[in-house]
C-alpha positions as CSV (number, residue, x, y, z in Angstrom):
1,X,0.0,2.0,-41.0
2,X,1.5,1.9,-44.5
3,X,4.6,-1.0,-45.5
4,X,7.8,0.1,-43.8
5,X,10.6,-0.3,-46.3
6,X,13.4,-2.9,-45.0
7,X,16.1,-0.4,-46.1
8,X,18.9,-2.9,-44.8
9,X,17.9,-2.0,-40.6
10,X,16.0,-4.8,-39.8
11,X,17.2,-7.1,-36.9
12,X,16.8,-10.6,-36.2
13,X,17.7,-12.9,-33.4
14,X,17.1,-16.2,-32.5
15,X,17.1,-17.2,-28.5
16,X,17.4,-19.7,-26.7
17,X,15.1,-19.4,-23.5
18,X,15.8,-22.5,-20.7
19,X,13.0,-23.0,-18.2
20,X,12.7,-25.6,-15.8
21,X,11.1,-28.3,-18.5
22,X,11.7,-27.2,-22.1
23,X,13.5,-24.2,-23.8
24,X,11.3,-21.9,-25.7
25,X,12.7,-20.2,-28.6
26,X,12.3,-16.5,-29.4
27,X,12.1,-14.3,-32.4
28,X,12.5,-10.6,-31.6
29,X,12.7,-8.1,-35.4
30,X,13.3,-4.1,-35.0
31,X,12.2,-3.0,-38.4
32,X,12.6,1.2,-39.1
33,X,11.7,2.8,-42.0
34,X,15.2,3.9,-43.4
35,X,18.8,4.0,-42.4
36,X,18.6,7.6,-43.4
37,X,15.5,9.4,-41.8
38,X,14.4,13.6,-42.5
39,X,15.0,15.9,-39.5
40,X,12.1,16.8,-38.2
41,X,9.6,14.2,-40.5
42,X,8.3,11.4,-39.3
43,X,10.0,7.5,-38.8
44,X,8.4,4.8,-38.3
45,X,9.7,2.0,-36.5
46,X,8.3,-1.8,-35.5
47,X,9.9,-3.9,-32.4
48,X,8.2,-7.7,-33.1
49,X,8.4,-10.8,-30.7
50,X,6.9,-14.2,-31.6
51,X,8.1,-17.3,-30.3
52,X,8.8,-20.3,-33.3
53,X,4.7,-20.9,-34.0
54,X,4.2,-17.6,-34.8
55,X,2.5,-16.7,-31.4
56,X,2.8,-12.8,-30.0
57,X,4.9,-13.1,-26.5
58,X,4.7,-11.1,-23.8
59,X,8.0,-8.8,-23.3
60,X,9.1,-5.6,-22.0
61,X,11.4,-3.1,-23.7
62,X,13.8,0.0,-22.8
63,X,14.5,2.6,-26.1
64,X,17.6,4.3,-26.4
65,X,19.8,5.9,-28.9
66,X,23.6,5.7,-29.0
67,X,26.3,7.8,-30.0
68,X,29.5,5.8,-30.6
69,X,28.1,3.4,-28.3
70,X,27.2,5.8,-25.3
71,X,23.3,6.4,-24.8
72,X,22.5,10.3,-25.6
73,X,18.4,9.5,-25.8
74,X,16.0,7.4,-24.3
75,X,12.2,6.9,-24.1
76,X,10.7,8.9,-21.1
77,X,7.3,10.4,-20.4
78,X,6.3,9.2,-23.6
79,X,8.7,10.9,-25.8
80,X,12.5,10.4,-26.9
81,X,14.6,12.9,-24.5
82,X,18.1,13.3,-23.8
83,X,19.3,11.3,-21.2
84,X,22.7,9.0,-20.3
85,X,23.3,5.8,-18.7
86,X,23.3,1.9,-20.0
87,X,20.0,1.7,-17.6
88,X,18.3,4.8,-19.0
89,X,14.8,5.0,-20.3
90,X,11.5,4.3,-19.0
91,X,10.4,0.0,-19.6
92,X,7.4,-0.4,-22.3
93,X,5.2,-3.1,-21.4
94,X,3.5,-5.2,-25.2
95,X,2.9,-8.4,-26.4
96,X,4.0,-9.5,-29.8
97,X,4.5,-6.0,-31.3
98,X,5.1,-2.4,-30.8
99,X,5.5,0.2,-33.2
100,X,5.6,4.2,-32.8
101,X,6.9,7.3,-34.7
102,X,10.0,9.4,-33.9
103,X,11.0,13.2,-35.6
104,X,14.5,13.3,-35.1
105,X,15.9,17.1,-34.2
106,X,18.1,19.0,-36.2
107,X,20.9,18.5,-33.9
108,X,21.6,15.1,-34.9
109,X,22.1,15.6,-38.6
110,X,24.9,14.2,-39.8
111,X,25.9,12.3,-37.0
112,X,25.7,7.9,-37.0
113,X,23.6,7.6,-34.3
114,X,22.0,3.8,-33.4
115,X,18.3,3.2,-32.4
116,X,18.2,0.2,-29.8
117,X,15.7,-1.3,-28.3
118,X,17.0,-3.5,-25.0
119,X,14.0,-6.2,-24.8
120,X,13.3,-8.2,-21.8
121,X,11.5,-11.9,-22.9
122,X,11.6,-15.1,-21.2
123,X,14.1,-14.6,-19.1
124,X,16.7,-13.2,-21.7
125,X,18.2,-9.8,-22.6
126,X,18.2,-8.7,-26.0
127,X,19.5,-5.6,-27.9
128,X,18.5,-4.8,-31.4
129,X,19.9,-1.9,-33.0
130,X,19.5,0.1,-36.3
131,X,22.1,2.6,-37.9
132,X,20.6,6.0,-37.9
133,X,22.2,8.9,-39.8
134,X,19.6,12.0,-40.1
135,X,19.3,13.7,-42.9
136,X,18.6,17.8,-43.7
137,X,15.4,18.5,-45.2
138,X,15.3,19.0,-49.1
């Protein structure tokens, strides 16, 4: 897969994970190809989680997108589909990265959507999102 251009929507956190003897820390990144995807052409985008050493973890992870904060898509079957609810969206099972391709439809451009993905690692919760805003084609 070629580069992915930063284009300002990359997402970093840094958790703290307790367990019973030692906290492990977490680094999740959602990288997409641009703020500003082509209806209909394709956009990559790249969900990463390491812990500190650089080591690919285990993690699950719901996709949505959001429209002024409600979620209007999720991933199901295999593909982005209109759906609603905070819970919506079918759990993707990787370790260390994930990455896949989306064509948004011409109903959302124009409109600031947000891509989030809601991952699940060592025992934490977190939601990275990227500002979307689809553009017509040339």
């Amino acid at each position: 897969m070629a580069p992915m251009r930063l284009a300002g929507a990359l997402a970093v956190l840094l958790v703290l994970a307790g367990t019973a003897s030692a906290a492990t820390q977490i680094r999740a990144t959602l990288r997409t190809g641009t703020p500003a995807p082509v209806v209909d052409e394709p956009w990559r985008w790249a969900v990463t989680v390491r812990d500190t050493k650089g080591r690919a973890v285990a993690a699950r992870m719901r996709l949505q997108i959001l429209f002024a904060g409600t979620v209007v898509g999720c991933w199901k079957g295999g593909a982005m589909r209109q759906c609603s609810g905070a819970n919506a969206g079918t759990w993707i099972s990787f370790r260390g990265k994930r990455t896949g391709v989306l064509a948004w439809p011409a109903q959302s451009v124009g409109v600031k959507l947000t891509f989030q993905a809601i991952i699940v690692v060592a025992g934490q919760t977190l939601r990275l999102k990227a500002p979307v805003t689809v553009q017509p084609k040339p």
